[in-house]
C-alpha distance (Angstrom), angle and dihedral (degrees) to the residues before:
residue distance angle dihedral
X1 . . .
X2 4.31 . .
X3 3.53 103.9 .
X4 3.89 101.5 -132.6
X5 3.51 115.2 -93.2
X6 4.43 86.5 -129.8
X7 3.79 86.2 65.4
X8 4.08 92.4 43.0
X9 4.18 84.6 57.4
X10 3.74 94.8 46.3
X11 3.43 94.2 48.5
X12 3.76 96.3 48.9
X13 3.61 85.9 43.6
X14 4.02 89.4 61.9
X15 3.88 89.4 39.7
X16 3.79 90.1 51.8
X17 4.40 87.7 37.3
X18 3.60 91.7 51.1
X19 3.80 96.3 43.3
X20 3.67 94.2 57.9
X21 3.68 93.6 37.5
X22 3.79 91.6 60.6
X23 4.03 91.8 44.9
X24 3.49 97.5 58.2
X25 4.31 88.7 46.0
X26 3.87 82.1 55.3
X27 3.75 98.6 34.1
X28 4.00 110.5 20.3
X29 4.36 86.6 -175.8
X30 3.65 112.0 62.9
X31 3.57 114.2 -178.2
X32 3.74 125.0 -164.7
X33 3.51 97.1 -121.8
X34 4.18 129.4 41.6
X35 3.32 132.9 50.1
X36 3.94 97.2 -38.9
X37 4.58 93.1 53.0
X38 3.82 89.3 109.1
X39 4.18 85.1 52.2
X40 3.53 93.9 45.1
X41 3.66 92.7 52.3
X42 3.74 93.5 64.6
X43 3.59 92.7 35.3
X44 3.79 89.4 57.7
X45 4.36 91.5 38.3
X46 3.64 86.7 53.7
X47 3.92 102.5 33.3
X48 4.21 93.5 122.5
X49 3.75 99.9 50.0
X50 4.17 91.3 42.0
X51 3.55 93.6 44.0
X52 3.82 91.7 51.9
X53 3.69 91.8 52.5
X54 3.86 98.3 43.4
X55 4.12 83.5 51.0
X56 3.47 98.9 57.2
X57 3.62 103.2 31.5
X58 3.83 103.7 36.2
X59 3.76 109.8 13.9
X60 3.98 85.5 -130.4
X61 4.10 105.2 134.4
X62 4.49 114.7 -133.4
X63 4.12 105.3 -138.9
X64 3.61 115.9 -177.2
X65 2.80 137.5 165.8
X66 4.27 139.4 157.8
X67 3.79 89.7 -74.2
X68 3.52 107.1 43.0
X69 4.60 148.6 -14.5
X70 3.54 112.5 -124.3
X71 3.82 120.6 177.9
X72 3.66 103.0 -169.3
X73 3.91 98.5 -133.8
X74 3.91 120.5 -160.2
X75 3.75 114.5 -164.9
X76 3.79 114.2 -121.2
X77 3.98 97.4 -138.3
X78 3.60 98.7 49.5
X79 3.71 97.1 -170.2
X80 3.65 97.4 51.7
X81 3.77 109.4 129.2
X82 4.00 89.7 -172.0
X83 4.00 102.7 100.6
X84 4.11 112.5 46.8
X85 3.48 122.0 179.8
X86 3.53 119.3 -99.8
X87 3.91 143.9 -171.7
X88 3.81 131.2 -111.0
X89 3.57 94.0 -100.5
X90 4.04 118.8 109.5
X91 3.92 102.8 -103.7
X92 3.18 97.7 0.3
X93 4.15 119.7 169.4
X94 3.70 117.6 -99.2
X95 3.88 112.9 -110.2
X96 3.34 114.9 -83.8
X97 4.51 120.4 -148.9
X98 3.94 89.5 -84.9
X99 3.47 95.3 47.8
X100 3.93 93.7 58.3
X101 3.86 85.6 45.4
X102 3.51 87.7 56.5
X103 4.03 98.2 50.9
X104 3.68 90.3 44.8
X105 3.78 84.4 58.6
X106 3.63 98.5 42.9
X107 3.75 87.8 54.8
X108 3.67 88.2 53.5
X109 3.30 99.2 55.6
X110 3.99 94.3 39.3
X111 3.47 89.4 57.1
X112 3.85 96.4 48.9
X113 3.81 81.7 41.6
X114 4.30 135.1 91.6
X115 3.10 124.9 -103.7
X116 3.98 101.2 -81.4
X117 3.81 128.6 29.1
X118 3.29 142.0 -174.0
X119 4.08 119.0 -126.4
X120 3.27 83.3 -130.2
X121 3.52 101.2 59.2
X122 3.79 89.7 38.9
X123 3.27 88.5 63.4
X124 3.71 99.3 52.0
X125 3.76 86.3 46.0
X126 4.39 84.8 55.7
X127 3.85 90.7 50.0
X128 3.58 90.1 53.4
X129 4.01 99.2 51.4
X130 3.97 89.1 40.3
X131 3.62 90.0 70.1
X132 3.59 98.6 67.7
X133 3.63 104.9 123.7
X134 4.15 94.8 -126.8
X135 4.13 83.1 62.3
X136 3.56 98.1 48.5
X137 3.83 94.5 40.2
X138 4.52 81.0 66.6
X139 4.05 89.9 53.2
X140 3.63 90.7 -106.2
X141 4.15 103.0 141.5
X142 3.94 126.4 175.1
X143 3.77 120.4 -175.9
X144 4.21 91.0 139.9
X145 3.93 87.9 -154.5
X146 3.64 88.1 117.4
X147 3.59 121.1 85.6
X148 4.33 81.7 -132.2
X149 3.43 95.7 56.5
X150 4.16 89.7 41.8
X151 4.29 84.7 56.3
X152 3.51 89.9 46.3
X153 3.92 91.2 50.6
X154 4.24 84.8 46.9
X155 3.68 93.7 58.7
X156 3.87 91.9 51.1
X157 3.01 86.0 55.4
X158 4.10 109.0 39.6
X159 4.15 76.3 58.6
X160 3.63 96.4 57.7
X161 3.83 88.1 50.5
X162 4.02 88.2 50.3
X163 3.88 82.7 51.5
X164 3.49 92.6 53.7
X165 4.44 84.7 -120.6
X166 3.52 90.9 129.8
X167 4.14 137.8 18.5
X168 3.50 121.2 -146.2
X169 3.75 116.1 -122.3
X170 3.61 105.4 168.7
X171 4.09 141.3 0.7
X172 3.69 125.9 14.4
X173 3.58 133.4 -113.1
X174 3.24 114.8 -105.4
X175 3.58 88.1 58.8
X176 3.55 92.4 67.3
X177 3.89 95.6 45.7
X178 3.88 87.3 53.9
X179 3.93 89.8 47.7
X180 3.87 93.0 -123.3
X181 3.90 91.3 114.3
X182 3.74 155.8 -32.4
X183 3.97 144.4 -84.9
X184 3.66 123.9 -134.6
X185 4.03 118.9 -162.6
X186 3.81 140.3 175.6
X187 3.53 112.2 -112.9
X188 4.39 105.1 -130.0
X189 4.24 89.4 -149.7
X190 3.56 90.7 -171.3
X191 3.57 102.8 41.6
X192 3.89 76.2 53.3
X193 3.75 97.7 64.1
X194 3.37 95.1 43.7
X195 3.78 91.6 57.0
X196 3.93 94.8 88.0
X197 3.91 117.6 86.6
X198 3.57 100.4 -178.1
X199 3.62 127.0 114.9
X200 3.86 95.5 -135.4
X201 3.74 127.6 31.5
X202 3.86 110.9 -97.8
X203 4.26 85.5 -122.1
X204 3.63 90.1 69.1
X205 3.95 97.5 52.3
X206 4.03 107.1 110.3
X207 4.32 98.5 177.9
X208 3.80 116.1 107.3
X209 3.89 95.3 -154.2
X210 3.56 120.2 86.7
X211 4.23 94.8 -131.2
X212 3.46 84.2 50.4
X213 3.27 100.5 44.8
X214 4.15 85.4 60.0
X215 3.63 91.1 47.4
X216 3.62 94.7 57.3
X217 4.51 90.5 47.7
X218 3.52 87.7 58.6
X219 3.69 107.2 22.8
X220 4.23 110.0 140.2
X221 4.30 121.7 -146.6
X222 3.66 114.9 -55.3
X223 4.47 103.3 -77.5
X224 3.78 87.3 -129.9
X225 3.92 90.1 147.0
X226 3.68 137.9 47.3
X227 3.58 88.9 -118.2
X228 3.43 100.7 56.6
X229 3.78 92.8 43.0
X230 3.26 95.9 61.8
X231 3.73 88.9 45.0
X232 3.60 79.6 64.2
X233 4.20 93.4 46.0
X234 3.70 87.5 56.1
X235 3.58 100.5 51.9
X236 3.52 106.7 37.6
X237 4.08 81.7 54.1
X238 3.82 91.6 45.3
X239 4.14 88.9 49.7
X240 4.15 83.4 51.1
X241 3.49 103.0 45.1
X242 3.91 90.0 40.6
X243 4.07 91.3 48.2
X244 3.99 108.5 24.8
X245 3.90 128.2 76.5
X246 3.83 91.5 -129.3
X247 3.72 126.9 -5.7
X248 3.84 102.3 -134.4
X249 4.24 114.3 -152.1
X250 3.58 95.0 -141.3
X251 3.93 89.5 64.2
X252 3.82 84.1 61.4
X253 3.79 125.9 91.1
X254 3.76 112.4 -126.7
X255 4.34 93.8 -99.3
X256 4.01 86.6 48.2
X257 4.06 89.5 49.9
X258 3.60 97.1 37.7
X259 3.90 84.4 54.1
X260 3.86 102.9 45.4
X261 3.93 85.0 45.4
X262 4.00 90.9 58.1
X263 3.63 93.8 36.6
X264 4.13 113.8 29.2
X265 4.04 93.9 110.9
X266 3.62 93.3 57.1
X267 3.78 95.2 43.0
X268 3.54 101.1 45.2
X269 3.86 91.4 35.9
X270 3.99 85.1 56.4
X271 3.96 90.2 49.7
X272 4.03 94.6 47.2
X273 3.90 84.2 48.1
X274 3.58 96.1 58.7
X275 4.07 100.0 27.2
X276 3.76 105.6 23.6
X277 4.11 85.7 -129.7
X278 3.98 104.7 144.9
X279 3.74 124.3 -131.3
X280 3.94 109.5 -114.7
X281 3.95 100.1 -172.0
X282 4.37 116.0 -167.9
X283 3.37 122.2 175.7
X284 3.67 88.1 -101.1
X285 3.60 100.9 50.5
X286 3.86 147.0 -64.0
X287 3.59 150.1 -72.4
X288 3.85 131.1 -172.6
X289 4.16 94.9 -137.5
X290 3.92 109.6 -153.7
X291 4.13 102.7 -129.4
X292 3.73 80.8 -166.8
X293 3.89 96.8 56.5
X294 3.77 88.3 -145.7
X295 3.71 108.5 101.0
X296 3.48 100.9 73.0
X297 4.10 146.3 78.2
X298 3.51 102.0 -152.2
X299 3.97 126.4 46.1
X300 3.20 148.0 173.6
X301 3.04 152.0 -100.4
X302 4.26 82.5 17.4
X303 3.57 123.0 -167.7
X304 3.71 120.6 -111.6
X305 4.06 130.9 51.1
X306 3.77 92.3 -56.1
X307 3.43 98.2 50.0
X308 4.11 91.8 49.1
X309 4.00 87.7 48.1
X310 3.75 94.3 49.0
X311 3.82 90.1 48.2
X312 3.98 93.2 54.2
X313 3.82 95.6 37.1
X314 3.83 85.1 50.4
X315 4.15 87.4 49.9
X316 3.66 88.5 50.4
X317 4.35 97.2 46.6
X318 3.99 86.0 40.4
X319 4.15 81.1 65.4
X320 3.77 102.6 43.9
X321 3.90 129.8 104.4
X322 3.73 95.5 -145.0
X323 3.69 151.0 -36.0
X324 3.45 115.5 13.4
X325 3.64 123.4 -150.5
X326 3.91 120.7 -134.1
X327 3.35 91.1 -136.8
X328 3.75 90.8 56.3
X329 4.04 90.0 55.8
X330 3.49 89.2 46.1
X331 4.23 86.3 57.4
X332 3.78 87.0 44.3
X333 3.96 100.1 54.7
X334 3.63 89.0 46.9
X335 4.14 81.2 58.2
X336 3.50 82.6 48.9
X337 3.74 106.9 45.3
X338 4.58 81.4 52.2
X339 4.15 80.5 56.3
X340 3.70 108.3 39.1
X341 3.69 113.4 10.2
X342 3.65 95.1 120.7
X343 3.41 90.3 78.4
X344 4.11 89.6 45.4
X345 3.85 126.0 90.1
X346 3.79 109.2 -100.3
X347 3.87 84.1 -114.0
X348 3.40 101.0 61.6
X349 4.43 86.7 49.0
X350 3.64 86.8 60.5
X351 4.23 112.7 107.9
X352 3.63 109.9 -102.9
X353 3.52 97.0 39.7
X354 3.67 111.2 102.8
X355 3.75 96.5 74.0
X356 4.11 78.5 63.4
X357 3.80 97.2 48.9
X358 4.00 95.4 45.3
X359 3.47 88.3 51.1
X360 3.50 92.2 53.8
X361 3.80 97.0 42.6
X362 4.07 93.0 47.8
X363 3.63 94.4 48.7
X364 4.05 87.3 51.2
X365 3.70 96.0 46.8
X366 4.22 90.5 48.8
X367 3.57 91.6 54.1
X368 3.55 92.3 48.7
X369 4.08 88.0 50.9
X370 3.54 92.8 -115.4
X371 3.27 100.0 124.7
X372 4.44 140.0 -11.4
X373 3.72 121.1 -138.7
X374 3.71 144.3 -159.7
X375 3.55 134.6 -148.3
X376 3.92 101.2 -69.7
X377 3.83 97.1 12.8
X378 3.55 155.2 54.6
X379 4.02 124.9 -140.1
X380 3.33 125.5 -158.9
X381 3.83 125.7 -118.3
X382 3.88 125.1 -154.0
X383 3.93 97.9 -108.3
X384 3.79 87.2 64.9
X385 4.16 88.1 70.1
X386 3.65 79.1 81.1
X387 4.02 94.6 79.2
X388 3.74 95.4 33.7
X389 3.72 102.9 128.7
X390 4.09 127.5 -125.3
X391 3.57 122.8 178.0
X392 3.69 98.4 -40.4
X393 3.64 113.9 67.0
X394 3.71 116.7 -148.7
X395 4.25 97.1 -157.1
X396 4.01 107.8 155.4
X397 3.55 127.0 64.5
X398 3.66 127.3 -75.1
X399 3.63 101.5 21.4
X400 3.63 101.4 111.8
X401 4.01 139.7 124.4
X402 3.79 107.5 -104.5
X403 3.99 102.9 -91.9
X404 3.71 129.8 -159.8
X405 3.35 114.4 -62.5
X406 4.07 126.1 -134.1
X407 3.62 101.6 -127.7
X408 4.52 107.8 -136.1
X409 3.26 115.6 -106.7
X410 3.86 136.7 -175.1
């Protein structure tokens, strides 16, 4: 029997939907050239019908335009320290406070700026707007003489390259940080002003307080309605659901749970519609799982040392009782590294280097939800259960239930 050609439409239509749905998630700033054009295309055919959905569901806005699709993504935790920025460079560091300082100064000055520049003359243009006294009265300090500060100005920038802000013409980078020469760039003016997400400009933000502060950028219409707060409800839990690895219920307030509870099929039913995520639902909370394993920056298990680490640390946490203390991982990978480092980098053997590797394994397994930490431990949180081991124990890399899966953001 034909299948009608009506049905053949819709269900390219969905195919195409979906597709474009799921690239903006990954990559909220399409641009029409690069390595995300073919996305951009069906973010741009189907810019109406996404930006409809995205409005009601999530509160994010669609632009787009013939140069680039930006959905204007605001995290639904705002205090969640879990997902830095970084640069375009393979391992690179996440961005520290002075590094953000800096990009919100190179945009600044871009913006104020022509239509090339020169890093070099971006920087000079930085070292002039850092020495307003309100900057220097928070410790902040930019001279860029030192080759630090010059690497710190070269990641700003590598990530404005990644975000297709600027286009190198000429030079490199790392010939400016070590002083032997300079970087020339076009200046992408309206991938520029479509860089801010906020729902206010930053200008017109009056609180002192830094949590307030972030309130205010992305503060919605006054809830002075039921209707309108649970408008709110259902897009603050559509952002977390979309974005976090699990959405736990005791991070809820009692409205927000009492609303997901009466509501959770037709919210997560709406997001595996558009996405094709699937609702995993525990009895402490949920996670839309990716069957596709594409719609995320962090996984795991990774390849690599790290990766290996992570997955034995995270056998070890899934066991324990309580707290654990950092200094008792740090004991346990050296176990470890006696066990299995034959399939570790000879760097990470070397004596010293455990403090390194449980850093890197904690901060992993917090942005994937699995568990919080304090100061000088690590606590375990219920999605971790998942690699507790039984009688068969899953030791070498890659052999690992599918976990839940930080959702990229930009």
């Amino acid at each position: 029997m034909t299948t009608p050609l009506a049905e053949v439409l819709d269900g390219q239509h969905a195919a195409e939907l979906r597709k474009a749905a799921r690239a903006l998630l990954k990559q909220p700033l399409l641009l029409a050239r690069g390595r995300y054009a073919d996305e951009f295309r069906l973010a741009r055919r189907h810019a109406s019908e996404l930006r409809e959905w995205f409005d009601r569901n999530t509160g994010w806005a669609l632009q787009a335009d013939t140069e680039a699709a930006r959905l204007r993504k605001s995290p639904g935790v705002l205090t969640d320290p879990t997902h830095p920025a970084r640069d375009t460079t393979r391992g690179a560091a996440p961005f520290t406070r002075r590094r953000y300082v800096l990009l919100c100064l190179a945009l600044a000055a871009l913006e104020r700026g022509e239509a090339q520049i020169a890093l070099g003359r971006l920087a000079d243009q930085i070292v002039l707007d850092a020495a307003d006294p309100r900057l220097a009265a928070t410790g902040i300090e930019f001279a860029l003489e030192r080759r630090g500060e010059r690497l710190d100005l070269a990641a700003v920038v590598r990530l404005l390259l990644g975000l297709g802000v600027l286009r190198r013409v000429a030079g490199e980078e790392e010939a400016y940080v070590s002083g032997a020469g300079d970087v020339l760039y076009d200046v992408e003016r309206r991938v520029l002003a479509g860089l801010l997400a906020s729902r206010r400009g930053p200008s017109t933000v009056h609180a002192e307080a830094f949590d307030d502060r972030l309130a205010e950028l992305v503060a919605e219409t006054a809830m002075d309605s039921d209707e309108l707060r649970f408008r709110a409800m259902r897009r603050s839990l559509t952002r977390r659901l979309l974005d976090d690895p699990v959405l736990y219920y005791d991070d809820l307030s009692d409205a927000e749970l009492g609303y997901l509870t009466r509501q959770r099929g037709f919210l997560t039913a709406r997001i595996t519609e558009l996405t094709g995520l699937v609702a995993e639902v525990r009895a402490e909370g949920i996670a839309m799982v990716d069957p596709e394993d594409d719609l995320t920056d962090l996984r795991m298990p990774e390849q690599g040392t790290y990766g290996h680490v992570t997955l034995l640390l995270a056998e070890h946490l899934a066991a324990a009782d309580g707290p654990v203390d950092l200094d008792e991982l740090a004991l346990r990978v050296r176990e470890l590294a006696s066990q299995h480092g034959g399939f570790w980098s000879k760097s990470a053997r070397e004596p010293g280097m455990e403090t390194e590797l449980v850093e890197q394994a904690v901060a992993r397994l917090a942005a994937l939800g699995l568990v919080s930490r304090t100061p000088y431990a690590v606590v375990v949180r219920p999605a971790l259960a998942r690699y507790a081991v039984g009688e068969t124990v899953i030791r070498e890399p890659g052999s690992a239930p599918v976990p839940p899966q930080r959702k990229a953001t930009s």
